[in-house]
C-alpha positions as CSV (number, residue, x, y, z in Angstrom):
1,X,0.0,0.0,0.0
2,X,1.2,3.5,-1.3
3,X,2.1,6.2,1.6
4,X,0.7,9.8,1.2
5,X,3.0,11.8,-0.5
6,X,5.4,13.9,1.9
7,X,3.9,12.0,5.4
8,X,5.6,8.6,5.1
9,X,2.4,7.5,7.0
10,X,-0.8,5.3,5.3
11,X,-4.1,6.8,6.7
12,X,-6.3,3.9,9.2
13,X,-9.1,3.8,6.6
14,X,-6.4,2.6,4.0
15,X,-4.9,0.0,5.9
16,X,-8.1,-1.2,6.9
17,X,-9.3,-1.9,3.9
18,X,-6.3,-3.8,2.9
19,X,-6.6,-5.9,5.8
20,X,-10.1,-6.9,4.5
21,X,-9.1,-7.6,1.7
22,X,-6.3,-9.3,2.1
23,X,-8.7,-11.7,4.6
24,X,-11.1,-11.8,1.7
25,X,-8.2,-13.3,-1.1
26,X,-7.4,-15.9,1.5
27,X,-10.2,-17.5,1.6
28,X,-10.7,-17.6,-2.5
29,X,-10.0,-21.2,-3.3
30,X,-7.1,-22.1,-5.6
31,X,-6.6,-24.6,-8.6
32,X,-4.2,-27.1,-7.7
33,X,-1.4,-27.0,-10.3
34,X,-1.9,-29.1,-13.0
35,X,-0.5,-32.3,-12.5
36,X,2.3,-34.1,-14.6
37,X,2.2,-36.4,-17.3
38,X,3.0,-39.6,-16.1
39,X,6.4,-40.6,-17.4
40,X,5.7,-43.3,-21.1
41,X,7.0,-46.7,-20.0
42,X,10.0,-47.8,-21.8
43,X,10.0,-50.4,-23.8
44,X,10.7,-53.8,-22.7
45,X,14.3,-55.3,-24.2
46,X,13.4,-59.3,-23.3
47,X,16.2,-62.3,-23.0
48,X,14.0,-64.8,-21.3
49,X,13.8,-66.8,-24.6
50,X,17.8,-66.6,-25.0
51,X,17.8,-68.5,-21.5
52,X,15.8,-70.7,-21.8
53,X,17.4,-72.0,-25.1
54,X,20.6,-72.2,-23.5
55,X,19.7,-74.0,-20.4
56,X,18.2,-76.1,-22.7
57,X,21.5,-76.5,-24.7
58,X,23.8,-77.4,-21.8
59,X,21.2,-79.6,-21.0
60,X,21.3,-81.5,-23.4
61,X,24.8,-81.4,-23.9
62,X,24.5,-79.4,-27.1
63,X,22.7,-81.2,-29.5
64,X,18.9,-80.9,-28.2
65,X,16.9,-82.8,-30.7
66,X,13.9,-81.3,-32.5
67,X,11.2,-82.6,-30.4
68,X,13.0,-81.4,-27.0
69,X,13.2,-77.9,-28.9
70,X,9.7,-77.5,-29.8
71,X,8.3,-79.1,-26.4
72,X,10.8,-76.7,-23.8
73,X,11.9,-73.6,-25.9
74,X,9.3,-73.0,-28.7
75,X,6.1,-73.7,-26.7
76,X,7.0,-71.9,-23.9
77,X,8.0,-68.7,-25.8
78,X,6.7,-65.0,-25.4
79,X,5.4,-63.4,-27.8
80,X,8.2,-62.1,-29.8
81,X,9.5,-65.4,-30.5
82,X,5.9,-67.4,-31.4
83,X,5.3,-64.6,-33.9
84,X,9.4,-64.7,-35.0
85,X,8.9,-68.9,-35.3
86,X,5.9,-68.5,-37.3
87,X,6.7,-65.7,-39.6
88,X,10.2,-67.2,-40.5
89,X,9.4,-71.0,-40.5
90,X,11.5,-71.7,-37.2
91,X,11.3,-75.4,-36.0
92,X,12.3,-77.5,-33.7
93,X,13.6,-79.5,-36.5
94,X,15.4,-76.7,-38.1
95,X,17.0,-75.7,-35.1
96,X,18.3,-78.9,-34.8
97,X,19.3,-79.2,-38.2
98,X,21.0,-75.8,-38.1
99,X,23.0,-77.1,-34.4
100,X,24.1,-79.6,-36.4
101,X,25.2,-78.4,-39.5
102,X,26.7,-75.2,-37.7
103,X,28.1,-76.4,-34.3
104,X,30.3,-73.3,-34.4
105,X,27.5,-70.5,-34.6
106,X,25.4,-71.1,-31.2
107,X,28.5,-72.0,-29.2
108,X,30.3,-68.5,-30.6
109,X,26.8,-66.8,-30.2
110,X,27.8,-67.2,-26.2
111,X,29.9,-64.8,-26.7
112,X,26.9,-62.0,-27.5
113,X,25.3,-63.0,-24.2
114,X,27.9,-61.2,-22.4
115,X,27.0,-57.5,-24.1
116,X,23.1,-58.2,-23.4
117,X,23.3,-56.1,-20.3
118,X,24.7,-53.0,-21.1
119,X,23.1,-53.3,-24.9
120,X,19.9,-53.0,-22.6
121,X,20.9,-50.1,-20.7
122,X,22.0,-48.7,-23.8
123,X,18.7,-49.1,-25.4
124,X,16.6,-47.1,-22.8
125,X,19.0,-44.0,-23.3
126,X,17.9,-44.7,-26.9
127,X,14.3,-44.8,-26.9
128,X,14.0,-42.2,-24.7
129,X,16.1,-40.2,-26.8
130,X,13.2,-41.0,-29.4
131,X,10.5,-40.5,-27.4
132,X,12.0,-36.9,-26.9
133,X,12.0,-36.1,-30.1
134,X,9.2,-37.8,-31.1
135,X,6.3,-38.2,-28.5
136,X,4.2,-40.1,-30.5
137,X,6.7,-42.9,-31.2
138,X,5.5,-46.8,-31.1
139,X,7.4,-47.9,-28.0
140,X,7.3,-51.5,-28.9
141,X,9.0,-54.3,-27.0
142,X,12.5,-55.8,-28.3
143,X,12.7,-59.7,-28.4
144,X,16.0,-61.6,-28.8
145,X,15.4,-65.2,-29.4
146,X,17.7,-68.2,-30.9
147,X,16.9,-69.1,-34.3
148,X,18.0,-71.5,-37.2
149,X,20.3,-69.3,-38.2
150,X,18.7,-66.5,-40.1
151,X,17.2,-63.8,-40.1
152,X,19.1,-61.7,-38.3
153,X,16.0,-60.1,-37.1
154,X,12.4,-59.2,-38.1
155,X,9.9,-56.1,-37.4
156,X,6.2,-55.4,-37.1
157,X,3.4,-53.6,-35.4
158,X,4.2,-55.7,-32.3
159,X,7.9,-55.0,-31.7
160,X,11.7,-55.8,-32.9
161,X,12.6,-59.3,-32.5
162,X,16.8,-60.6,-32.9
163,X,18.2,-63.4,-33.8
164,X,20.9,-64.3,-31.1
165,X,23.1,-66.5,-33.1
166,X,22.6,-64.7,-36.5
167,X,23.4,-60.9,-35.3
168,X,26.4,-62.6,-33.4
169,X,27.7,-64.5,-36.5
170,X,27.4,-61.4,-39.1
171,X,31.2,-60.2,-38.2
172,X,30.9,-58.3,-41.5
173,X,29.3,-55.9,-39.2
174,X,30.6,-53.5,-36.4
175,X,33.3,-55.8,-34.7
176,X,32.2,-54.4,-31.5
177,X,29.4,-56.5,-30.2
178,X,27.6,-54.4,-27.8
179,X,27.6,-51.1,-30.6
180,X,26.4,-54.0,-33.4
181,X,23.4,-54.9,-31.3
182,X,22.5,-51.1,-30.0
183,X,22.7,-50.1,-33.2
184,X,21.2,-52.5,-35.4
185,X,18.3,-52.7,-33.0
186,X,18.0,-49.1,-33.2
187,X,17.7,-49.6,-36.8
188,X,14.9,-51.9,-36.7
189,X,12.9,-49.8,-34.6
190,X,13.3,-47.2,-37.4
191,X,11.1,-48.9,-39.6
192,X,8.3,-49.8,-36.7
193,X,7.3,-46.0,-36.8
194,X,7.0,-46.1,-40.8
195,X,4.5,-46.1,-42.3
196,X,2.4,-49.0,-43.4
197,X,2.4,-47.5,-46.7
198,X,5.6,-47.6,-47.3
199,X,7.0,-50.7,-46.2
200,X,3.7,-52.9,-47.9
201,X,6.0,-53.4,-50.7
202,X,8.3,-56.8,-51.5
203,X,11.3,-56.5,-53.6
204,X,9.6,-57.4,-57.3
205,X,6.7,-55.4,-57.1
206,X,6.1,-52.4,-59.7
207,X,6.3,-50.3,-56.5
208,X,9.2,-51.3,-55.2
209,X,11.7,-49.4,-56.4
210,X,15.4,-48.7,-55.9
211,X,14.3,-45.5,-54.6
212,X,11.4,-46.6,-52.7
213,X,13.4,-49.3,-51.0
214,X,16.1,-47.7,-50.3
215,X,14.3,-44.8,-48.1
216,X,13.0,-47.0,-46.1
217,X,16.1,-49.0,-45.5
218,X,17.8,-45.1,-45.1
219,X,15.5,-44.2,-42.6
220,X,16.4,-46.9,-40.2
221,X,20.1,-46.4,-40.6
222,X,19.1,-42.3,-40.1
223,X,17.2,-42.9,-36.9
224,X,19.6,-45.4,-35.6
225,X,22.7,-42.6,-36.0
226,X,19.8,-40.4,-34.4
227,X,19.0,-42.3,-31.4
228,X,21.9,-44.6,-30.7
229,X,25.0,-42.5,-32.1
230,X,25.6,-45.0,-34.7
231,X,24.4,-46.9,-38.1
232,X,23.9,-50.7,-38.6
233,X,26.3,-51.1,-41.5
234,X,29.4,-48.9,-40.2
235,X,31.6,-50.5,-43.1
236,X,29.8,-47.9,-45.4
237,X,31.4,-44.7,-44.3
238,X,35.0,-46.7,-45.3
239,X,33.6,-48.0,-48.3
240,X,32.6,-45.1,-49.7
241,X,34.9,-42.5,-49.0
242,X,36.1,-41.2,-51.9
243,X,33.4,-42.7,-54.3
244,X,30.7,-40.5,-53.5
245,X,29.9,-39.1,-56.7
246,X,30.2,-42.1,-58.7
247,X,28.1,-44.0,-56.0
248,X,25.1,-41.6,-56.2
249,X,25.2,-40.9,-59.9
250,X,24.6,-44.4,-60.2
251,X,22.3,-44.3,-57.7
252,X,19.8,-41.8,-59.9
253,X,20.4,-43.5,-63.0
254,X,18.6,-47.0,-61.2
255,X,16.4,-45.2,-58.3
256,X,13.2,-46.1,-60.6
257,X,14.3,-49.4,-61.1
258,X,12.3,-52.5,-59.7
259,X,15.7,-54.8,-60.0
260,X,17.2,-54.5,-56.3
261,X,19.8,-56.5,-57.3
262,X,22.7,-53.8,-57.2
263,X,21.6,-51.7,-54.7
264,X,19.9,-54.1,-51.6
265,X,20.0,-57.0,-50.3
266,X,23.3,-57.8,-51.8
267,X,25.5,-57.8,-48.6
268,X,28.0,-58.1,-47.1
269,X,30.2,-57.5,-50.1
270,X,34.0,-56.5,-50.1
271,X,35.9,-53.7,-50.0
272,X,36.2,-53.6,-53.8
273,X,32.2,-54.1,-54.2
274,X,30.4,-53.0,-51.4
275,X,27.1,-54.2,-50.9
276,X,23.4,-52.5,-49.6
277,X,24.2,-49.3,-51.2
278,X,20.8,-48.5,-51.1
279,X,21.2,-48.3,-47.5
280,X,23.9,-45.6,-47.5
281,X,22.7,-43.5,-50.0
282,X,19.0,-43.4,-48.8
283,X,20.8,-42.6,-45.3
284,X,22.0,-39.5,-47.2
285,X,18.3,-38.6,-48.5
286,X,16.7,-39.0,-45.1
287,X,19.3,-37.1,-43.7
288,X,19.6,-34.1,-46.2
289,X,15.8,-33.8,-45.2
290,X,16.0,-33.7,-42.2
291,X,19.2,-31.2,-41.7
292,X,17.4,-28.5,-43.6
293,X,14.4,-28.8,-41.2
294,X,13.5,-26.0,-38.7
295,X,11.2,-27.9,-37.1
296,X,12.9,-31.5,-36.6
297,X,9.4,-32.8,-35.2
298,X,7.8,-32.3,-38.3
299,X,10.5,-33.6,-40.3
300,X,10.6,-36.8,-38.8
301,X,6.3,-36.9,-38.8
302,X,7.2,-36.6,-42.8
303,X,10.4,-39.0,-42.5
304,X,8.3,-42.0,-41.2
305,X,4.8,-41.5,-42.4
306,X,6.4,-40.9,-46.1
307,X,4.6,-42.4,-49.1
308,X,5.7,-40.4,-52.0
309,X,9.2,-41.1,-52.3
310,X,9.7,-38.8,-55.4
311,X,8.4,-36.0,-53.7
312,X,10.1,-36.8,-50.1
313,X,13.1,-36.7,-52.8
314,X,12.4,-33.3,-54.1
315,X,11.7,-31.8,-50.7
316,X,14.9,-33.4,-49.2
317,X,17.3,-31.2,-51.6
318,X,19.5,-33.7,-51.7
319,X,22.0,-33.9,-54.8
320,X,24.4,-36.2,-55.8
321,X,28.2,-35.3,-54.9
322,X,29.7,-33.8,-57.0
C-alpha cells in the first residue's frame, strides 16, 4: 500500500481496507497445479527366450533334438519369439538341423550374451532419446530369441525381434558387439514408426523401387545414428569415402528401377564391391531432409509416415556429390 506523498504515514481507513481484503483473497479457493504427465514406460528389451534356449542346450549337452526344442523352448516362448517362429518357419527340427550343421554358430553366439546387459541399458538411453523427439513414437517391446540361423532379425506392429546366433555371427558388421546390437536394434525400430504405406512393398513389385526401398532401409540407418550415435552397416562410411559421386550418380540412374539387385539385399560384399548401397545412400536422402528442417518434429512426422518417395526426394534437396 502506497504512503501519502510527503507524510511517510498510510491513513487507518487505507490499511483497513487492505486488511479486508487481504482476509477476503485468502479464503478464494485455488486450482491445484496441473499435474504431470506420467512418465511413457520404456520399452521392454526381453532375453528370457535366449535362456531358456541355452539352459536347454547345456542340458542337453549341445545337441537338443527337435522334439525337445519345440516341447521346452518353442512352446514356452513370449510373444516375440511365437510370432518370429511363425513368420520365418523356425522349428524344432530346423533348429536342430541348423545345431548340427553349424556347431560353431550357437556356441560363438555365447559370446553375445555377455553384451546383453549393457546393450539393454543402452537401449533405454535410446528410446528415450526417441521418445524426446518424437512423443508419438511406437514404443514397442525388443525380443532376442535363438533361431535357425537366419534372419538376423524381423519387425512389425508388435515390436523388434533378434536373432541371437545370427546378429552374433554377421562379423561383416561392427566388430564391437555391444555397438552391433544397439545399433542394429536401433535400426529396426526405425522402420516400426514407418509407415504401413511404405513398407507394404516386397522386392519385385512395380512399386518397389530402388528408390522406394532404399528410403526406407535409409530411414532406419538415419534414426539409428539419431537415437543410438551410430548406423547398422558402419563399413559404409570406409567403403565409400572417396566414391561418392560415382556411388550416387549411379544411384539416380537406377532409383526407378524395380531390380534391387545392385543396390539391396546384396550384402556383405567387399571392399572392392560393397554391398546394400541403397542403405547408404537413402541414409544421405533422409538425412539431407532432415538437416534443412527448422522444425525437426515435423521432419521426422514426414520421414516415417512418407509415401511419395519422389516428392520426399524433391523436398529433401539432396544432390548427388559432386
Amino acid at each position: 500500500m502506497a504512503a501519502i506523498a510527503g507524510t511517510g504515514r498510510t491513513p487507518r481507513g487505507l490499511v483497513a481496507l487492505g486488511c479486508l481484503l487481504f482476509a477476503l483473497t485468502a479464503q478464494i479457493p485455488t486450482a491445484p497445479p496441473a499435474a504431470a504427465a506420467p512418465p511413457r514406460p520404456r520399452p521392454q528389451v526381453l532375453t528370457t527366450d535366449v535362456d531358456r534356449f541355452y539352459a536347454l542346450y547345456d542340458a542337453a549337452g549341445g545337441h537338443p533334438t527337435a522334439e525337445q526344442l519345440d516341447r521346452d523352448y518353442l512352446a514356452k516362448g513370449g510373444a516375440g519369439l511365437t510370432e518370429f517362429a511363425s513368420l520365418r518357419k523356425v522349428t524344432g527340427a530346423r533348429i536342430a538341423a541348423a545345431i548340427a550343421a553349424h556347431p560353431e554358430t550357437y556356441t560363438n553366439a555365447r559370446r553375445c550374451l555377455t553384451v546383453l546387459p549393457a546393450v539393454k541399458v543402452r537401449l533405454a538411453a535410446a528410446f528415450d532419446r526417441l521418445a524426446a523427439l518424437y512423443p508419438e513414437a511406437k514404443l514397442a517391446p525388443v525380443t532376442i530369441v535363438v533361431g535357425r540361423g537366419r534372419p538376423v532379425g524381423i519387425t512389425s506392429p508388435s515390436g523388434v525381434t533378434m536373432g541371437l546366433e545370427a546378429l552374433c555371427a554377421a562379423d561383416f558388421m561392427n566388430p564391437n558387439l555391444e555397438d552391433r546390437f544397439v545399433h542394429t536394434i536401433a535400426h529396426e525400430y526405425g522402420h516400426i514408426q514407418q509407415s504401413a504405406a511404405l513398407q507394404a512393398v516386397d522386392p519385385g513389385q512395380p512399386d518397389a523401387t530402388v528408390l522406394r526401398v532404399s528410403l526406407m532401409e535409409g530411414t532406419g540407418e538415419f534414426v539409428a545414428e539419431l537415437i543410438s550415435g551410430g548406423v547398422g552397416d558402419y563399413q559404409h562410411a570406409a567403403w565409400t569415402r572417396g566414391k561418392e559421386a560415382e556411388i550416387e550418380a549411379a544411384f539416380v540412374r537406377d532409383e526407378d528401377k524395380t531390380d534391387l539387385s545392385a543396390w539391396l539385399y546384396n550384402g556383405p560384399g567387399d571392399a572392392a564391391h560393397p554391398g546394400d548401397l541403397g542403405y547408404w545412400v537413402g541414409y544421405r536422402i533422409v538425412k539431407a531432409y532432415y538437416d534443412r528442417a527448422g522444425d525437426k518434429h515435423a521432419a521426422l512426422k514426414a520421414i516415417f509416415e512418407m509415401t511419395d518417395p519422389k516428392a520426399f526426394l524433391a523436398a529433401s534437396g539432396w544432390k548427388p556429390a559432386s
